[in-house]
C-alpha positions as CSV (number, residue, x, y, z in Angstrom):
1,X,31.0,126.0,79.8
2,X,28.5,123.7,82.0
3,X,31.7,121.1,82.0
4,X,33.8,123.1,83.7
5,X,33.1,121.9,87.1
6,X,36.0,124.3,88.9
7,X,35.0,127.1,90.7
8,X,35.8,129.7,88.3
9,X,33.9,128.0,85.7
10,X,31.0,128.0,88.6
11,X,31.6,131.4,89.8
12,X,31.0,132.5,85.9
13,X,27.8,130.4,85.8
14,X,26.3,132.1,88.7
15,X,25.3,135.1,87.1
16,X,24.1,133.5,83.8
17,X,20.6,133.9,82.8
18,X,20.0,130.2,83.0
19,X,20.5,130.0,86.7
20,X,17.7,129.8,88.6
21,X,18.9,131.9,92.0
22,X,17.2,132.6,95.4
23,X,16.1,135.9,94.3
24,X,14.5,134.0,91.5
25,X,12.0,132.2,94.2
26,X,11.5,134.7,96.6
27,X,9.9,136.9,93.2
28,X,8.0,133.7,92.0
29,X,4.4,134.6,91.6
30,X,2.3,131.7,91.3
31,X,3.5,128.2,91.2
32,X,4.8,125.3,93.1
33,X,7.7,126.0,95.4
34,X,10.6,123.7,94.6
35,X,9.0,123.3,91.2
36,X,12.0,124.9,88.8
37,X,10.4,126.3,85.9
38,X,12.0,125.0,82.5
39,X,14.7,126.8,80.4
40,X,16.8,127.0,83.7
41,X,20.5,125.0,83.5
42,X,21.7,125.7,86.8
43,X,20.1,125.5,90.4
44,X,22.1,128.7,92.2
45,X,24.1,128.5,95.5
46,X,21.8,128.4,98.6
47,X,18.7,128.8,96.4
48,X,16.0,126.7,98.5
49,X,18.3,126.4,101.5
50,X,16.0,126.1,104.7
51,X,13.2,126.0,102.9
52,X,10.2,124.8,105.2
53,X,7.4,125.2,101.9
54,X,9.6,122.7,100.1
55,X,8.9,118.7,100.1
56,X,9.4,118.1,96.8
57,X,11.5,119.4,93.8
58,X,11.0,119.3,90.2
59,X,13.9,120.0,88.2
60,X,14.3,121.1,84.5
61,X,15.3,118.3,81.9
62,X,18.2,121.3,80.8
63,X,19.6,121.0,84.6
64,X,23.0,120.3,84.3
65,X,24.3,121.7,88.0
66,X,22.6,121.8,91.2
67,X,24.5,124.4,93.3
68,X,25.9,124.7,96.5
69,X,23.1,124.3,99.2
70,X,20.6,124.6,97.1
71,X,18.5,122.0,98.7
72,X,19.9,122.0,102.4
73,X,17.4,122.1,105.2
74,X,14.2,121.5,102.5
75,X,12.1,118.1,103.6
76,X,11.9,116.1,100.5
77,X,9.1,113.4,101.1
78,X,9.9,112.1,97.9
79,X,12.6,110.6,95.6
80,X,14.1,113.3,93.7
81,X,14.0,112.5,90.0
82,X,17.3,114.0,88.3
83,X,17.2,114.5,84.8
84,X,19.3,112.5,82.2
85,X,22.1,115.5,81.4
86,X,22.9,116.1,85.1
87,X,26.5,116.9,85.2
88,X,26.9,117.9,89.0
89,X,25.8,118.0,92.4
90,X,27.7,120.6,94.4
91,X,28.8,120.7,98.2
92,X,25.7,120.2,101.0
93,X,23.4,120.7,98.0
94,X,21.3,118.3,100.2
95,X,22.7,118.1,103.3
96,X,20.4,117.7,106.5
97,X,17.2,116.2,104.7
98,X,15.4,114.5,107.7
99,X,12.6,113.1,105.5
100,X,14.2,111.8,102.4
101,X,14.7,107.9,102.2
102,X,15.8,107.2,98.6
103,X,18.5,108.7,96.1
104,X,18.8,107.9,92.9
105,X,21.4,108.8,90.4
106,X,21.4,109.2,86.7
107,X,24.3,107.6,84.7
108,X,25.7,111.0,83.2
109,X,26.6,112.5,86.8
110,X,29.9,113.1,86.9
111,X,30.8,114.8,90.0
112,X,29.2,114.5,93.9
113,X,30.1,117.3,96.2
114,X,31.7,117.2,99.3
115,X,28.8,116.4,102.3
116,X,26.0,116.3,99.2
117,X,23.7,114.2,101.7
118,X,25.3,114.7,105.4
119,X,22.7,114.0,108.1
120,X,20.2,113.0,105.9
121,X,19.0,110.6,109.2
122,X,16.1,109.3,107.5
123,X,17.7,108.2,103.8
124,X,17.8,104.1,103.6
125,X,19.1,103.6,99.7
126,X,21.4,105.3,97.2
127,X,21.8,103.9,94.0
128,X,24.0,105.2,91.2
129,X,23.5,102.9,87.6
130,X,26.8,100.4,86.8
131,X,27.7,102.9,83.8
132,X,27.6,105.9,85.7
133,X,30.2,108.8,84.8
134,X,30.9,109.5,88.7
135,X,34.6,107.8,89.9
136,X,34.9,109.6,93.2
137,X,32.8,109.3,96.3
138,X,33.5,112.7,97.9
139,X,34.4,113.8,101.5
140,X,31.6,113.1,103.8
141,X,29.2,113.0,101.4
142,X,26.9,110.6,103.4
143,X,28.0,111.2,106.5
144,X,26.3,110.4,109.5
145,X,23.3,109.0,107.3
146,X,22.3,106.5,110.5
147,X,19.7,104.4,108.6
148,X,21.5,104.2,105.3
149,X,21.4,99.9,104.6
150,X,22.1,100.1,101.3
151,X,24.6,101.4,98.7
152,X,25.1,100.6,94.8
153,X,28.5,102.3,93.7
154,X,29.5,103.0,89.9
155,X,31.2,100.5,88.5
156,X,34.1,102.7,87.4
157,X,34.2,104.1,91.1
158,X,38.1,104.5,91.8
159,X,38.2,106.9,95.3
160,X,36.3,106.6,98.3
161,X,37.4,110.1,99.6
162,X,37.5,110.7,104.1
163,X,34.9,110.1,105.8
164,X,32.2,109.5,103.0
165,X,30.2,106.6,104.9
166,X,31.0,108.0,108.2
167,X,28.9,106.7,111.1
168,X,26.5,104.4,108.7
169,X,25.5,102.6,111.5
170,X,23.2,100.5,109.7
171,X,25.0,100.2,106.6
172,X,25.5,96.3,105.6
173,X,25.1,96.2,102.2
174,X,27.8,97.9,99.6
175,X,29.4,96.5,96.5
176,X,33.1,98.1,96.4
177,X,33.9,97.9,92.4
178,X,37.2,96.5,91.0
179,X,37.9,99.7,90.0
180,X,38.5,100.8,93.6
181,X,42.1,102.2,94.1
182,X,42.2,104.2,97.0
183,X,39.8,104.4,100.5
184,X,40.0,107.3,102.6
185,X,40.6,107.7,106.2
186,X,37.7,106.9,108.4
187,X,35.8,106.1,105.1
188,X,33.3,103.7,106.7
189,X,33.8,104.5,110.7
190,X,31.5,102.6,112.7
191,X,29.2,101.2,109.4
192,X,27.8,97.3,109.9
193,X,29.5,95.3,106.9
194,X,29.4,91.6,108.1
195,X,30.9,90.6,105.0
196,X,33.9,92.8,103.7
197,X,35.4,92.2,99.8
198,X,38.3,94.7,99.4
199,X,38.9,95.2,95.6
200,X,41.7,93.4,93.9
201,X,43.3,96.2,92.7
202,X,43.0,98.6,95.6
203,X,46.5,100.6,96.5
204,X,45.6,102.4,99.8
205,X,43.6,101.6,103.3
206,X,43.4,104.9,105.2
207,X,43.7,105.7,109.4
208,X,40.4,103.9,110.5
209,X,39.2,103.2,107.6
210,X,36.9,100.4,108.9
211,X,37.1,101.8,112.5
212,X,34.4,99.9,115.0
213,X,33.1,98.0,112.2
214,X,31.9,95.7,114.8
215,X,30.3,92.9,112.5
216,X,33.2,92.1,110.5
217,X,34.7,88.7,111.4
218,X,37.3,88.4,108.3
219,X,39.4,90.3,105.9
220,X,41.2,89.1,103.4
221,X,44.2,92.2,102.2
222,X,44.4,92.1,98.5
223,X,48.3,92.1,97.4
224,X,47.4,95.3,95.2
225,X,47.2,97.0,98.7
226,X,50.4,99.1,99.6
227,X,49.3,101.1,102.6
228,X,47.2,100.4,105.7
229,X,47.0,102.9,107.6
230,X,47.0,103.2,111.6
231,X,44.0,101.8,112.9
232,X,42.3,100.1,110.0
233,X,40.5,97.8,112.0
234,X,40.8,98.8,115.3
235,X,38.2,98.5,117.4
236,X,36.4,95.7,115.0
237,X,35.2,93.4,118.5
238,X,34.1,90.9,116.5
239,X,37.2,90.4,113.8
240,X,38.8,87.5,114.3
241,X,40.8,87.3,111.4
242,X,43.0,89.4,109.2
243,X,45.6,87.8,106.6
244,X,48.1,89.8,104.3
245,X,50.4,87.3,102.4
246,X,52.2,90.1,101.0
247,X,54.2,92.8,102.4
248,X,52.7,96.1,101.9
249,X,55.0,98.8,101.7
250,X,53.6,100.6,105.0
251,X,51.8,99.3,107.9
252,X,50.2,102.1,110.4
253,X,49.9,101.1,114.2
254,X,47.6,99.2,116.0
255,X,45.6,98.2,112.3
256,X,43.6,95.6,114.6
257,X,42.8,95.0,118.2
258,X,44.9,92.1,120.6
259,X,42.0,89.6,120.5
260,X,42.7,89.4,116.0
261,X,44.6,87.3,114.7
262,X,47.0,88.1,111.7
263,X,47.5,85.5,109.1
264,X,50.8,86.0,107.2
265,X,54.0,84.2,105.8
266,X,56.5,83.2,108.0
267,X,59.7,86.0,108.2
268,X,57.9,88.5,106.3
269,X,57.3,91.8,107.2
270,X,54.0,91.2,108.8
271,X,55.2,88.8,110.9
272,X,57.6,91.4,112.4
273,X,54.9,94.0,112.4
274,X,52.7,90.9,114.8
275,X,55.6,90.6,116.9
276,X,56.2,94.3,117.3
277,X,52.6,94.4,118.7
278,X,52.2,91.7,120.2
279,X,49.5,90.3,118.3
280,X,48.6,87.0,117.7
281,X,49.9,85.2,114.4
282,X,49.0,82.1,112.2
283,X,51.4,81.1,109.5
284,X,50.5,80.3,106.1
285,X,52.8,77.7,105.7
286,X,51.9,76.1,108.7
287,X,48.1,76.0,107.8
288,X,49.0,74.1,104.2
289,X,51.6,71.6,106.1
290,X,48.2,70.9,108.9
291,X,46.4,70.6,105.7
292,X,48.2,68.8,103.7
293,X,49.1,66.2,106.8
């Protein structure tokens, strides 16, 4: 039962004896508040949520699912250690933690809610191990994290679902894993890469995906890559290159701004796509006959 990680399966789980619920903590007597006492699998929907007492948790080693909300609101002043067995962390579980800098994740997590650390202003690093279980980066779930600089991803990582590093203002630092097949629309809006390495087997680059990613000055476009979607790199000032030597199967509008240039092969469909928009274009073919001249 603590695999099923659908919301029947959780619904069940709620009422089991091994959840530790709100009405749980509001009857504790005696205690540290946020410390779960042991025996306990499961952290209950909403069960700390705007919780002022709380700056630190302690979870069970048995914890295997952290529910939804649990944590949202509470002020965490340090790392949160997660035991070796945790199998979830559920939607907003915590979301809008103004004092936590660092997150930390053990290898046997295998699912990250949606919004799991939205508007958590003040967190800096998050770091999940290379053999972690977790392959999907959910919706939004480290949105509008302003100070976040730093980001290790599993290795096996293979979705960055919408809007996931939203508004990382200050985020330079990210390794995106081979593995890597799909990034979501407005996946890293208005983050600080100044170095961007797009995975060589990755399929799809959704709307805005690198929107106002205003460091980046090139991008190479892997030929795994079959759909870019309307502006990719729009509103990247500072790009000044973008080269596709393949012809991906769909090309959204406006992917870069007038002042980028788009490297591509003569005749091919990104040529027509430059010329269609009127942006600037530097052929291939051209650059090896200058170089080889």
């Amino acid at each position: 039962m603590e695999r099923l990680n659908d919301e029947i399966g959780w619904n069940q789980l709620r009422y089991d004896i091994r959840t530790y619920t709100a009405q749980n903590e509001r009857n504790r007597r005696g205690g540290e508040a946020g410390k779960v006492p042991d025996g306990y699998k499961y952290i209950g929907d909403r069960c700390f949520l705007n919780n002022g007492k709380v700056h630190e948790v302690v979870l069970p080693e048995e914890c295997r699912i952290i529910g939804k909300q649990a944590f949202e609101g509470c002020q965490f002043q340090k790392v949160v250690a997660f035991p070796e067995g945790l199998l979830e962390i559920k939607k907003r579980a915590f979301a809008v933690n103004h004092r936590l800098r660092k997150v930390v994740f053990p290898k046997s997590l295998e699912k990250l809610g949606a919004q799991a650390y939205q508007e958590c202003n003040k967190l800096h690093r998050v770091e999940f191990p290379n053999n972690s279980r977790c392959t999907v980066i959910s919706e939004a779930a480290f949105d509008s994290c302003v100070n976040l600089i730093s980001v290790k991803l599993p290795c096996r990582t293979q979705v960055i679902e919408r809007r996931a590093f939203y508004r990382c203002k200050e985020l330079k630092e990210i390794n995106l894993p081979a593995t890597v097949r799909e990034i979501g629309e407005e996946a890293f809006y208005f983050c600080a890469m100044e170095e961007l390495e797009l995975p060589p087997n990755l399929n799809v680059i959704g709307d805005s995906a690198f929107f106002r990613c205003k460091q980046l000055r090139e991008v190479y476009i892997p030929e795994s890559v079959k759909i870019i979607g309307r502006w990719a790199f729009h509103g990247c000032s500072r790009l000044e290159r973008v080269e596709i030597l393949h012809d991906p199967e769909e090309i959204g509008p406006w992917i870069i701004n007038k002042s980028c240039t788009l490297v591509c092969r003569k005749g091919s469909k990104v040529d027509h796509y430059a010329r269609k928009y009127g942006f600037k274009c530097e052929y291939v073919e051209e650059m090896m006959e200058r170089k080889e001249g």
